[in-house]
N, C-alpha and C positions, 0 to 999 in steps of 0.2 A: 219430332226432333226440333223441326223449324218454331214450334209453341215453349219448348222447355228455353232455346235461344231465346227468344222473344223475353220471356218472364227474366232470364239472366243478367239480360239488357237493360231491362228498367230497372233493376238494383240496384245497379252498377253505376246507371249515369242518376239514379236517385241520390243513394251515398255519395260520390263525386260531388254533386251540384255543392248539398248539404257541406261534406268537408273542406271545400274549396272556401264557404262563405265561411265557415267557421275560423278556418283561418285568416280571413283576411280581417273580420270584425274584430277579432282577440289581437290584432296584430298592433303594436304602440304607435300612438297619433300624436306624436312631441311638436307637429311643429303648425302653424300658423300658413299654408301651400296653397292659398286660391287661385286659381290658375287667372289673372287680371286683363281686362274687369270684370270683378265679379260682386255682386249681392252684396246688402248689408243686413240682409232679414232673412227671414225661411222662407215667407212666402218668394219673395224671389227666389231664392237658391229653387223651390219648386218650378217656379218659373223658366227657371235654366235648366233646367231636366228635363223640365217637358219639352221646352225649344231644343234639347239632343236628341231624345227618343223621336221625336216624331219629322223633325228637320233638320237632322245633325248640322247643325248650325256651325260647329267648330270645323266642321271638315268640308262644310261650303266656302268658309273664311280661306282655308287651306289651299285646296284644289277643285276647281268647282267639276272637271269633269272626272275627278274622281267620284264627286258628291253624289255626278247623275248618274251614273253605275251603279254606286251602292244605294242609292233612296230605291230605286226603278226596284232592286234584289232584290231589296228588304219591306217594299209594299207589295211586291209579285208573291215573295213567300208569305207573307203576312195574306191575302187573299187567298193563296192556296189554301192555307192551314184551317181557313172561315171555310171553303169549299168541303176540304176533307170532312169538317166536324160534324155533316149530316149521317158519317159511318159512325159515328161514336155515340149519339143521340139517339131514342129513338121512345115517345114519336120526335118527328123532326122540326123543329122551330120555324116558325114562318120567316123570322128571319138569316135565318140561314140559306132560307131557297134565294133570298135577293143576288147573294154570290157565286152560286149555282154558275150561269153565262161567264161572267167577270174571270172566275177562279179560274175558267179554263185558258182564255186569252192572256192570263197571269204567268200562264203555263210556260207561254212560250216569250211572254217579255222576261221570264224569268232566266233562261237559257239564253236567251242576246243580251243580259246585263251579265252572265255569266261569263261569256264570251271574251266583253269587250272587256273584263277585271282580269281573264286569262293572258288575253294580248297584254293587256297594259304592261303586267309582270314581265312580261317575256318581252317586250321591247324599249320598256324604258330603263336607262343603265343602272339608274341608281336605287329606281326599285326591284330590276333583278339582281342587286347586290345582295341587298337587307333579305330575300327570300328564300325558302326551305323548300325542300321537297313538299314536306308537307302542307305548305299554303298552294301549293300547284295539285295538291291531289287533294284537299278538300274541294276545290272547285270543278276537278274533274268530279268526283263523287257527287256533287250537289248536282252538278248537268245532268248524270247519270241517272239521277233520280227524276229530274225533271220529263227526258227524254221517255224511261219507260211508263212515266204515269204520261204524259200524251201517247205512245204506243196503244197501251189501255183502253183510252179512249178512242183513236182515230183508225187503230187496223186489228188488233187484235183485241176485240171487249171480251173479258170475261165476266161470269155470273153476278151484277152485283148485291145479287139477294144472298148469295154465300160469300160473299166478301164480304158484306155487314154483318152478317150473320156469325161469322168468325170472330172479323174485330172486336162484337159485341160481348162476345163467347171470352174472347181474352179478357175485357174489362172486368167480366162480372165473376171471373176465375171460374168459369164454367166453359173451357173449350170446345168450339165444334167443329168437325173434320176438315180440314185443310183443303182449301179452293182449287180444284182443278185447273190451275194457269201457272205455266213458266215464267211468263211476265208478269206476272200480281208478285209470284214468289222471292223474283229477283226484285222487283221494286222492294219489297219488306226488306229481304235483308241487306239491300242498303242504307234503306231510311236505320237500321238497327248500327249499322256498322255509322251512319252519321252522330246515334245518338251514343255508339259507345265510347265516339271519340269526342263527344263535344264539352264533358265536365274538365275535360284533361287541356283543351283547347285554347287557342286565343278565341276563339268562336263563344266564349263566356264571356268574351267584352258587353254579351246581351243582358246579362248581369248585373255584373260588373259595376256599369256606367251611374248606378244608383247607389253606390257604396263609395266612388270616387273621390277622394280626398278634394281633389283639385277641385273638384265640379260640385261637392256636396255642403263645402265651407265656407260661413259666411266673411266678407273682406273686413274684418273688423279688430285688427289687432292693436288699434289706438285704443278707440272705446272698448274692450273687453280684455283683459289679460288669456290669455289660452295657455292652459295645464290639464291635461291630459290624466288620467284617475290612477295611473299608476306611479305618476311624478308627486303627487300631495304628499 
């Protein structure tokens, strides 16, 4: 049952991703919105993507210990994900084993940056204004995930010769019997219930941030006239 969910799951946030970008790319670009200062070339406009992706730079300018919360998250998950990939690979890349150690200490910077974005919400006024339920139980959901993959590791390990063995099984559409562990089980279907909400998401800001009008345009409305292909 838990393998037919699994397969349902990745349709779902497959088609999502794909519809979401397709609307947003077809969507009319009338106007001239670099978010200032901004570029006068691509290569900078590249330049300014990469100093968001990898520094969010705009949200250091903002609030810096919002900044340290979210960079800590999002390079704790980003090493997880390098950790995880020896179950998906096989044989397995030498460098992948480098994050082997790291991924796991990732583990748990990952769940104190989680923490400290949980309080934030919840005590500061103006950001538990703007907040949803559902930005408060995305980040219970992420902890939760984090929580049972240290379990995993530190008090209850299960087999991980049939844990890759499965995973593998999944990738290659050839299933194999489902792992003996409560705790591998529950961890799946959250990471599932993470990805079947993440196409629907503000959580596609991951996206996103590479289609941004603001962010992807160069400052150039003296030297170039901007008309957009549906305006000609």
């Amino acid at each position: 049952m838990l393998t037919v969910i699994a397969y349902a799951v990745a349709v779902i946030f497959v088609w999502g991703i794909l519809s979401r970008f397709i609307i947003w790319l077809s969507s009319p670009n009338p106007l001239k919105i670099p978010t200032t200062p901004a570029p006068k070339t691509f290569s900078g406009v590249v330049a300014r993507i990469a100093g968001e992706v990898v520094l969010f730079q705009s949200l250091f300018k903002a609030d810096k210990k919002l900044w340290l919360g979210g960079w800590i998250f999002h390079v704790s998950f980003l090493l997880i994900v390098l950790r995880h990939s020896r179950y998906f690979l096989y044989p397995v890349p030498e460098w992948v084993m480098v994050f082997q150690t790291i991924g796991i200490y990732a583990g748990f910077t990952l769940i104190l940056a989680l923490a400290f974005l949980f309080i934030r919400r919840l005590t500061i006024d103006r950001v538990n204004y703007v907040s949803s339920f559902m930005d408060y139980a995305v980040l219970l959901l992420l902890m939760l995930i984090g929580i049972t993959g240290l379990t995993m590791k530190f008090i209850g390990r299960p087999n991980l010769i049939d844990i890759k063995a499965y995973i593998l099984g999944l990738f290659s559409l050839s299933p194999e019997a489902m792992p003996d562990s409560t705790v591998f089980i529950l961890h799946l279907l959250l990471f599932l219930l993470l990805l079947l909400y993440f196409p629907f998401s503000k959580l596609l800001h991951a996206g996103g941030v590479f289609i941004s009008t603001t962010r992807t345009q160069t400052d150039t409305p003296v030297e170039k006239r901007h008309i957009t292909p549906w305006a000609k």
